[in-house]
N, CA, C and O atoms as a CHARMM CRD file, in Angstrom:
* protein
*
  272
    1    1 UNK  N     47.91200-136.88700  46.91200 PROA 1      0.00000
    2    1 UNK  CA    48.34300-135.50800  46.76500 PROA 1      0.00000
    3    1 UNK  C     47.93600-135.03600  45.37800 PROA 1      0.00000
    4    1 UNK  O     48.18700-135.66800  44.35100 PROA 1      0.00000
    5    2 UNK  N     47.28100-133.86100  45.42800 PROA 2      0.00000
    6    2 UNK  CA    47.28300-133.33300  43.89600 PROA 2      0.00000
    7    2 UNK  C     47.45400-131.69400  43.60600 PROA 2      0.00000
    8    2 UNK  O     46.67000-130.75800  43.76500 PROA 2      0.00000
    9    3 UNK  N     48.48600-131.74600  43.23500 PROA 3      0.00000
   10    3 UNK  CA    49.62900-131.00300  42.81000 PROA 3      0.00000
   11    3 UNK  C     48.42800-130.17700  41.53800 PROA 3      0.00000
   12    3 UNK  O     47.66400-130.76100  40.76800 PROA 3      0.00000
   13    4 UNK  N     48.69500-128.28100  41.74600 PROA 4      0.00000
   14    4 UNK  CA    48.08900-127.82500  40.74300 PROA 4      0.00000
   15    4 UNK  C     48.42200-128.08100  39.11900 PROA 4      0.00000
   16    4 UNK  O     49.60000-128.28400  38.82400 PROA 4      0.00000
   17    5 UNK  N     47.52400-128.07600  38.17900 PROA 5      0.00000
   18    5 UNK  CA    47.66400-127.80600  36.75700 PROA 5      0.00000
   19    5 UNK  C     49.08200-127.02400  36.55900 PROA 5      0.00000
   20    5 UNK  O     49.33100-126.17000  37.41000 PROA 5      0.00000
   21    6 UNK  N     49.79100-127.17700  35.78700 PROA 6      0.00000
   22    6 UNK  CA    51.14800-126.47800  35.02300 PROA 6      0.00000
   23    6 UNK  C     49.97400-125.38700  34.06500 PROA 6      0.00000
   24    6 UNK  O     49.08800-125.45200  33.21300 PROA 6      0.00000
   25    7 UNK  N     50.72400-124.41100  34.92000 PROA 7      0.00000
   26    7 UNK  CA    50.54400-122.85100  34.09500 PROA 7      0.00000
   27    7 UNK  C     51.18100-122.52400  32.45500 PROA 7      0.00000
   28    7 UNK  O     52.38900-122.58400  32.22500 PROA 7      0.00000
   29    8 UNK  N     50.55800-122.31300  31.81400 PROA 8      0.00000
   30    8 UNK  CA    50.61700-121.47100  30.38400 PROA 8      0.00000
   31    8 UNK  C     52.25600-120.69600  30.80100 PROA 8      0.00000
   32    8 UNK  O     52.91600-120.77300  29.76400 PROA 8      0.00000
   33    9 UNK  N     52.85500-120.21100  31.58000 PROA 9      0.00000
   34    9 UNK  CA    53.80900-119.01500  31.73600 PROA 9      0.00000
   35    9 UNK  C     53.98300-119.46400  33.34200 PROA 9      0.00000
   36    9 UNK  O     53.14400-119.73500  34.20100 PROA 9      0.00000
   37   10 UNK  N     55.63700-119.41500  33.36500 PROA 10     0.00000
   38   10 UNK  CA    56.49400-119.36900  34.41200 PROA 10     0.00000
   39   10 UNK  C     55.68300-118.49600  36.10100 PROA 10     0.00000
   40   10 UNK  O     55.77200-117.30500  36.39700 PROA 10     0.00000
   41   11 UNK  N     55.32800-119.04100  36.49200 PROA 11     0.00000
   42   11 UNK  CA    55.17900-118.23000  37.77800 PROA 11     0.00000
   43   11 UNK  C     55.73500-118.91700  39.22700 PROA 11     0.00000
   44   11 UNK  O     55.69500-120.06900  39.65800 PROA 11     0.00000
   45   12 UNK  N     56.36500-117.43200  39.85900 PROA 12     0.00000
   46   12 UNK  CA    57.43000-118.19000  40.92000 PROA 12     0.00000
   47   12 UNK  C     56.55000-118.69600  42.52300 PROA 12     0.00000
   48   12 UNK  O     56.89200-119.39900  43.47300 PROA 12     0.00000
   49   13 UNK  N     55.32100-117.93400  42.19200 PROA 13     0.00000
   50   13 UNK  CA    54.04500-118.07000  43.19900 PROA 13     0.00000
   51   13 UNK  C     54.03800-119.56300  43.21800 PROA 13     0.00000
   52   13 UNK  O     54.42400-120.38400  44.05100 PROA 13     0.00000
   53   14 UNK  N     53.49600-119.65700  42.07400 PROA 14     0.00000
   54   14 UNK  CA    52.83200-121.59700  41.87500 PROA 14     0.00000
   55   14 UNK  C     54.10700-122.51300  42.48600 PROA 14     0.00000
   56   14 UNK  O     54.09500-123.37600  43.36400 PROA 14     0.00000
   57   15 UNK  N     55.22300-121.97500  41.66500 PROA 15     0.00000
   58   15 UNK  CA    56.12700-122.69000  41.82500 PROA 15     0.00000
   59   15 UNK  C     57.18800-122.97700  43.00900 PROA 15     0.00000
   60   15 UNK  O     58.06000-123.84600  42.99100 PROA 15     0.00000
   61   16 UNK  N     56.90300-121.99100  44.10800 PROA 16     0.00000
   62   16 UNK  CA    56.84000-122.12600  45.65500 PROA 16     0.00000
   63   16 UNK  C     55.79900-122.99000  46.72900 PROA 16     0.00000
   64   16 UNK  O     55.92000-123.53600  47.82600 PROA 16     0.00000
   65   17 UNK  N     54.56800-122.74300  45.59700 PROA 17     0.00000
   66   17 UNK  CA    53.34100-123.46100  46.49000 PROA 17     0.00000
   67   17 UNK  C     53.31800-124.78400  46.07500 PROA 17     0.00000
   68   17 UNK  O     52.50900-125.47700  46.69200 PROA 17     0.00000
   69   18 UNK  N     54.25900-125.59800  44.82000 PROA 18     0.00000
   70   18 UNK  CA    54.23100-126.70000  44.35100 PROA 18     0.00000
   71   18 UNK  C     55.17200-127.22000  45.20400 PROA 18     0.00000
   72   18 UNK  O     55.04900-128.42400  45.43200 PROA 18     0.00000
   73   19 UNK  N     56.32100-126.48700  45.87900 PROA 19     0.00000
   74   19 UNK  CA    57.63400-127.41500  46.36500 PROA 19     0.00000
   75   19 UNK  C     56.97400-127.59800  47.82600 PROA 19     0.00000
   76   19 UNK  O     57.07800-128.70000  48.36600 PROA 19     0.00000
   77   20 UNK  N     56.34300-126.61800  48.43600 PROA 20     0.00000
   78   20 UNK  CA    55.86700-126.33500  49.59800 PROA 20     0.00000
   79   20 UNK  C     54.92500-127.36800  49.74900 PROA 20     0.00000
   80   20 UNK  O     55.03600-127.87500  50.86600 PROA 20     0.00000
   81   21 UNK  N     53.99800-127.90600  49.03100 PROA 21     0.00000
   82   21 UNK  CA    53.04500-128.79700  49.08700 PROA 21     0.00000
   83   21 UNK  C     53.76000-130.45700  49.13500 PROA 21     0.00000
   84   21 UNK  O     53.40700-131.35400  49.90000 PROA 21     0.00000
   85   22 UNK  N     54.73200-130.52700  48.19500 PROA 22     0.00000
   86   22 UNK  CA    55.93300-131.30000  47.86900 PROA 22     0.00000
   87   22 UNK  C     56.47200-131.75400  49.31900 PROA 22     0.00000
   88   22 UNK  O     56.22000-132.78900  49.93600 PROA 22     0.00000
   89   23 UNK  N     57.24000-130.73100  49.65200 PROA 23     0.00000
   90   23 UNK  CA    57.75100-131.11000  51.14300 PROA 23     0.00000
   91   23 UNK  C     57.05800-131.25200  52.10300 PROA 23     0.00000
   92   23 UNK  O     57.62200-131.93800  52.95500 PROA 23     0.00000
   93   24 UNK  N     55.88900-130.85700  52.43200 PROA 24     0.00000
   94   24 UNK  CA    54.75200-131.18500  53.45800 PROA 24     0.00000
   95   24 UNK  C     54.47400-132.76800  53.37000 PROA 24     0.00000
   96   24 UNK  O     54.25000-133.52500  54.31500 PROA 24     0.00000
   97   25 UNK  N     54.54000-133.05700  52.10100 PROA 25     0.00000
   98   25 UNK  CA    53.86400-134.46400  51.83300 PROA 25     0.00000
   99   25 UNK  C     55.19000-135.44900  52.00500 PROA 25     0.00000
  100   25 UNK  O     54.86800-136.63200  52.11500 PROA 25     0.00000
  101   26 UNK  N     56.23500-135.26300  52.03800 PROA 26     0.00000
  102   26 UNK  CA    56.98200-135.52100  52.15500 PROA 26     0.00000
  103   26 UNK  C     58.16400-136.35400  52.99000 PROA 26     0.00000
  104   26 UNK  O     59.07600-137.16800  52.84500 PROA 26     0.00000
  105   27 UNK  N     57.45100-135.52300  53.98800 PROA 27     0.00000
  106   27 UNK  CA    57.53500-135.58700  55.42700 PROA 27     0.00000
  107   27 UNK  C     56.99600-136.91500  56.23400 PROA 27     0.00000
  108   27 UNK  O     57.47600-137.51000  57.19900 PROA 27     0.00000
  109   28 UNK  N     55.86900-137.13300  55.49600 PROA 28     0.00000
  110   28 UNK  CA    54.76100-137.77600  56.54800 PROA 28     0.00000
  111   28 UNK  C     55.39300-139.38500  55.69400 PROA 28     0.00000
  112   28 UNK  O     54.72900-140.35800  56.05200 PROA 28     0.00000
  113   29 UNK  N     56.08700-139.59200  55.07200 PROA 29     0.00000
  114   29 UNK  CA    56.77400-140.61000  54.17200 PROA 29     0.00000
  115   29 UNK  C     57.66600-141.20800  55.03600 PROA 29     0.00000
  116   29 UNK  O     58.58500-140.60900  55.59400 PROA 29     0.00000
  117   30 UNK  N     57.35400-142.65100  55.18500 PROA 30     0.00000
  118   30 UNK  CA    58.46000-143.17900  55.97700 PROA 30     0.00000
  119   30 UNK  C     59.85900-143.42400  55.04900 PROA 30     0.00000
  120   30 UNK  O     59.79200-143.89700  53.91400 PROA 30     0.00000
  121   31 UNK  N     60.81200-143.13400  55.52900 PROA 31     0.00000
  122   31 UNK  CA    62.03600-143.23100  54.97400 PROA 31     0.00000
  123   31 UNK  C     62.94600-144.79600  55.07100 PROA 31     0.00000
  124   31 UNK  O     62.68900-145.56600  55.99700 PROA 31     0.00000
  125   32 UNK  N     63.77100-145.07000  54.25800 PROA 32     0.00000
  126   32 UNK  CA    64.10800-146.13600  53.79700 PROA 32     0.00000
  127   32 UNK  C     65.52000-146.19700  55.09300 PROA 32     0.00000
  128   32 UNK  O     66.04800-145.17100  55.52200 PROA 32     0.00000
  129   33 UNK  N     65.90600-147.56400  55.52000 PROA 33     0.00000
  130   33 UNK  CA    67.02700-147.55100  57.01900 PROA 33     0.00000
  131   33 UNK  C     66.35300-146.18700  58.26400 PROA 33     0.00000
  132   33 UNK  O     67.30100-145.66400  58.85000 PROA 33     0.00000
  133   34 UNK  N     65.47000-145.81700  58.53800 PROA 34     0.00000
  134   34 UNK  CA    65.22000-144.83000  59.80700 PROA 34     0.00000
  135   34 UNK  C     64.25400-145.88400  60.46200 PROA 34     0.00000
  136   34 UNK  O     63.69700-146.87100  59.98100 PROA 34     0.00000
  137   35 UNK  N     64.24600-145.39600  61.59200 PROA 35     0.00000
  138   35 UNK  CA    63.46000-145.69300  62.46200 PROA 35     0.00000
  139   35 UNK  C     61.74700-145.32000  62.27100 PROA 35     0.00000
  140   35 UNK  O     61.39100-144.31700  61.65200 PROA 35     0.00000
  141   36 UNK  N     60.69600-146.35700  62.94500 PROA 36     0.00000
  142   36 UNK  CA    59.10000-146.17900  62.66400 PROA 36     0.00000
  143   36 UNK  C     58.64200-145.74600  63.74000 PROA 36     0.00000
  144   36 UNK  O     58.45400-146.59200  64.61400 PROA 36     0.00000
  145   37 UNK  N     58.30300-144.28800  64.05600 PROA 37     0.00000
  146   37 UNK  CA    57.67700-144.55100  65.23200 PROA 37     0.00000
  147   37 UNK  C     55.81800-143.97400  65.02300 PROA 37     0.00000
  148   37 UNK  O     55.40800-142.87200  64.65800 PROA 37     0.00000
  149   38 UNK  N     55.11000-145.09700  65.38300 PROA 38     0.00000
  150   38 UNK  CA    53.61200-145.31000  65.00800 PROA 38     0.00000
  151   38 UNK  C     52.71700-143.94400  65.91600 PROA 38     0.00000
  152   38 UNK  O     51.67000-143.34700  65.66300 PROA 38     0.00000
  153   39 UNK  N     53.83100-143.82700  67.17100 PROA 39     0.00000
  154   39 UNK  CA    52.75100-143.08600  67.84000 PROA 39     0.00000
  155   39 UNK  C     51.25500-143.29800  68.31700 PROA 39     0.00000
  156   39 UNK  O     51.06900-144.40500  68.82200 PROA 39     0.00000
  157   40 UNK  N     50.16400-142.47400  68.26200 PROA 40     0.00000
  158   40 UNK  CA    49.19000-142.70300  68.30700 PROA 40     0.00000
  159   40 UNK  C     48.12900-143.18000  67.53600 PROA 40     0.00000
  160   40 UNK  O     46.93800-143.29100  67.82600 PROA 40     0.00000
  161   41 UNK  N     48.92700-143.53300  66.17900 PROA 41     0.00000
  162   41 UNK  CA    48.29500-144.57100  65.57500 PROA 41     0.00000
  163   41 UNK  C     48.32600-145.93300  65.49300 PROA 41     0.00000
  164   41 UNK  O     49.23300-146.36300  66.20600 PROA 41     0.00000
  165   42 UNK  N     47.77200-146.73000  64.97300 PROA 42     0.00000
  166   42 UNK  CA    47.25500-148.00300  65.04100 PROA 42     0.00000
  167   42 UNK  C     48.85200-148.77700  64.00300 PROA 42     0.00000
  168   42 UNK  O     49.34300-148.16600  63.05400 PROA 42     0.00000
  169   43 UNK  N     49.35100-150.07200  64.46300 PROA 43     0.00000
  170   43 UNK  CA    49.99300-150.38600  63.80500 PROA 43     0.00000
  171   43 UNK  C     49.60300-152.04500  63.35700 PROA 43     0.00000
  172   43 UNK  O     49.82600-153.11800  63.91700 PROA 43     0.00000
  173   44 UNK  N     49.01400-151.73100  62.25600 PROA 44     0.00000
  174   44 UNK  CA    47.98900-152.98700  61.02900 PROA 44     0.00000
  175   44 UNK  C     48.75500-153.75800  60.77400 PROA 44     0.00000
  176   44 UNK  O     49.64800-153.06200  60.28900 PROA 44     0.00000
  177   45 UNK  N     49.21300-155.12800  60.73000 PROA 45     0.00000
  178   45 UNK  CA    50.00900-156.05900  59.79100 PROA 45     0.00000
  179   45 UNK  C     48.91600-156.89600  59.21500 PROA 45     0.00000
  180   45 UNK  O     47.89900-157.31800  59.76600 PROA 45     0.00000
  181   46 UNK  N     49.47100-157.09400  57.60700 PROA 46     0.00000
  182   46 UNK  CA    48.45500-158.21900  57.21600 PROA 46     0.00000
  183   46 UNK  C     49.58400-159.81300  56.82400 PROA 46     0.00000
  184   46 UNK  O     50.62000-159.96500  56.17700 PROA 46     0.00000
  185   47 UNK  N     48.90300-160.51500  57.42300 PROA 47     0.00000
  186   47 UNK  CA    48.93300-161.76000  57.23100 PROA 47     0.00000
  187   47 UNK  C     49.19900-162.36800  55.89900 PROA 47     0.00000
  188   47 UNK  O     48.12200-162.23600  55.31700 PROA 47     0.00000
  189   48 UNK  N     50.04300-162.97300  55.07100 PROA 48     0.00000
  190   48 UNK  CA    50.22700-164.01200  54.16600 PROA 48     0.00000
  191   48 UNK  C     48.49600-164.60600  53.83900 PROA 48     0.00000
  192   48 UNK  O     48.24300-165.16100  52.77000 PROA 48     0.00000
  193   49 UNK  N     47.93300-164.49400  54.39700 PROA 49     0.00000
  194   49 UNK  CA    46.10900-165.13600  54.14600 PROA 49     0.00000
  195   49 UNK  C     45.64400-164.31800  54.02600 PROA 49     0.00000
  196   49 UNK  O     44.52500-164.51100  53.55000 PROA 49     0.00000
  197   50 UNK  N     45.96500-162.89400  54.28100 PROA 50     0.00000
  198   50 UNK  CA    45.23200-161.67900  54.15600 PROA 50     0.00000
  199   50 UNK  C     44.15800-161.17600  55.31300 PROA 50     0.00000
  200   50 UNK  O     43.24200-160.36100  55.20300 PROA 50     0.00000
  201   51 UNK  N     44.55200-161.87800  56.35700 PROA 51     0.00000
  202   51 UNK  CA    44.13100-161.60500  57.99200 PROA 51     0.00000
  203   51 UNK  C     45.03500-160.29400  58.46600 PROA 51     0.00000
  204   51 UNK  O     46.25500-160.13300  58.45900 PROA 51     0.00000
  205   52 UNK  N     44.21600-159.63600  58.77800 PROA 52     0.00000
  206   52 UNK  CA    44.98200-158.51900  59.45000 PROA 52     0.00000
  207   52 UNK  C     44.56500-157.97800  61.14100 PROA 52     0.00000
  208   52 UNK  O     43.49200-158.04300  61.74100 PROA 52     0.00000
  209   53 UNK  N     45.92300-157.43600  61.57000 PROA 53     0.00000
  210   53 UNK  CA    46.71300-158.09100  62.84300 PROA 53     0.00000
  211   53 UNK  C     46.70600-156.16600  63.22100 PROA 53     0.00000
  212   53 UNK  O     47.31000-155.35200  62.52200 PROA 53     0.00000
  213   54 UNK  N     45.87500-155.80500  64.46800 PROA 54     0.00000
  214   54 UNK  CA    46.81300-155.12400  65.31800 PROA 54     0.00000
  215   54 UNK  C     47.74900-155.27200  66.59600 PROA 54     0.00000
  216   54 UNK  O     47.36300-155.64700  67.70300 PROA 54     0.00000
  217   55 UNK  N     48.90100-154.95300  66.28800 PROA 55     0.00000
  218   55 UNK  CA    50.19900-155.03500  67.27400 PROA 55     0.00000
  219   55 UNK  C     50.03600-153.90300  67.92400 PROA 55     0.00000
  220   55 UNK  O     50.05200-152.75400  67.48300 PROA 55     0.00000
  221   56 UNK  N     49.79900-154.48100  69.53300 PROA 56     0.00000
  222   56 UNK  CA    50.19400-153.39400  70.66200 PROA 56     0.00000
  223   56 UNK  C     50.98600-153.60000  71.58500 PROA 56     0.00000
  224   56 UNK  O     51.16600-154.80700  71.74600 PROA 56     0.00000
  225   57 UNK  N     51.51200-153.00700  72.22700 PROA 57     0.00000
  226   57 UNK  CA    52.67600-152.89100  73.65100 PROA 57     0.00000
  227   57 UNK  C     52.15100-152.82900  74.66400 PROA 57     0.00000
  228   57 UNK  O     51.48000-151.79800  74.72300 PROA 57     0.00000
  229   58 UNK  N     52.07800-153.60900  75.83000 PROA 58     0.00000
  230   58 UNK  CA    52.03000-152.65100  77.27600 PROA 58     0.00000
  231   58 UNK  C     52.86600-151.52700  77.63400 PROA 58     0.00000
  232   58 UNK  O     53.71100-151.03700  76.88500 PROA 58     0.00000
  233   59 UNK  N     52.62000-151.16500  78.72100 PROA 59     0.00000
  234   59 UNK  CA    53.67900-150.76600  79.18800 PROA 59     0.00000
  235   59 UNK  C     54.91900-151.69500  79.75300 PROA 59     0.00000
  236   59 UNK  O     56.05500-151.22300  79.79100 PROA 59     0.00000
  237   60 UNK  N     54.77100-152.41400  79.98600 PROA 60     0.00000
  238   60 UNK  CA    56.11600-153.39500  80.29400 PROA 60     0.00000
  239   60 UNK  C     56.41100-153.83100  79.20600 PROA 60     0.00000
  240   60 UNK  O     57.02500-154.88400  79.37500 PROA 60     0.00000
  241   61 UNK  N     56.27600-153.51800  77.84700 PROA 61     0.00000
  242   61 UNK  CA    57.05000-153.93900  76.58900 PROA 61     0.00000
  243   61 UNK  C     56.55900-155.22200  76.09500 PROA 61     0.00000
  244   61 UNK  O     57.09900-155.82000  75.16400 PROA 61     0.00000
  245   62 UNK  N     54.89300-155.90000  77.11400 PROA 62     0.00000
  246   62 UNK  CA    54.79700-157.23200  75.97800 PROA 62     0.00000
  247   62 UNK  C     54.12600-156.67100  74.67600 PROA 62     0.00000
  248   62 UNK  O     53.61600-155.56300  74.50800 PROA 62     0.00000
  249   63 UNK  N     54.25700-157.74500  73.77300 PROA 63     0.00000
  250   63 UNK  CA    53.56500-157.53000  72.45400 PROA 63     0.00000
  251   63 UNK  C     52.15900-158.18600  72.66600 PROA 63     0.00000
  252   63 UNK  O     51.87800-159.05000  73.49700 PROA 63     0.00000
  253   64 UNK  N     51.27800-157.55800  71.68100 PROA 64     0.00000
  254   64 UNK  CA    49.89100-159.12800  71.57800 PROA 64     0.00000
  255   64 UNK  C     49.20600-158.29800  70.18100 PROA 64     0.00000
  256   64 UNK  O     49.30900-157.07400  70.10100 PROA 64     0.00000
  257   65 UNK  N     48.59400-159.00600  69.24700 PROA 65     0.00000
  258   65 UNK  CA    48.20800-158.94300  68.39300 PROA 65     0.00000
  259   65 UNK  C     46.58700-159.74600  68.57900 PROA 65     0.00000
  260   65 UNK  O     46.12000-160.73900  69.13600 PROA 65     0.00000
  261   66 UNK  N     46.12500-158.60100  67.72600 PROA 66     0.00000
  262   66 UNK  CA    44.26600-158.98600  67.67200 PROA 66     0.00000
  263   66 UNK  C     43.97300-158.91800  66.37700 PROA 66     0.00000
  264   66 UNK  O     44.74600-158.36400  65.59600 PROA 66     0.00000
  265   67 UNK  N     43.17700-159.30100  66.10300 PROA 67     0.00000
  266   67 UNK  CA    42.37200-159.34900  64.42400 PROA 67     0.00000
  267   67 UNK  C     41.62700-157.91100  64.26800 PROA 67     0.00000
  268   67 UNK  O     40.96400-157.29700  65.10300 PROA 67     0.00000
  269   68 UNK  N     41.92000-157.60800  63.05700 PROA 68     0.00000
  270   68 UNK  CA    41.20700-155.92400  62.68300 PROA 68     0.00000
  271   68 UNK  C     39.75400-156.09600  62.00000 PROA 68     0.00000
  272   68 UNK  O     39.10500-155.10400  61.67100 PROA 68     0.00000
């Protein structure tokens, strides 16, 4: 994220489009005790060796993991 330059003089413009940019980004932040849900993205684990693992579901709820 990169947040504009700090203005010379108070303006309430910038300073709406700074919180606004703020909370957009904000959002997309997984939160600490909530729930993960990956959706249609890919969910990566890396390995203790530094092998990395995608985890998928069937539909009947098995798991299986493949190398990325």
């Amino acid at each position: 994220m990169r947040l504009p330059n700090v203005a010379e003089q108070y303006d309430a413009q910038n300073e709406r489009q700074k919180n606004l940019t703020i909370e957009l980004a904000d959002v997309q932040n997984h939160k600490r005790d909530q729930d993960i849900e990956v959706g249609a993205a890919k969910l990566i684990i890396k390995s203790p060796n530094g092998t990395r693992y995608e985890v998928k579901v069937s539909d009947s709820g098995t798991l299986s993991a493949s190398t990325v």
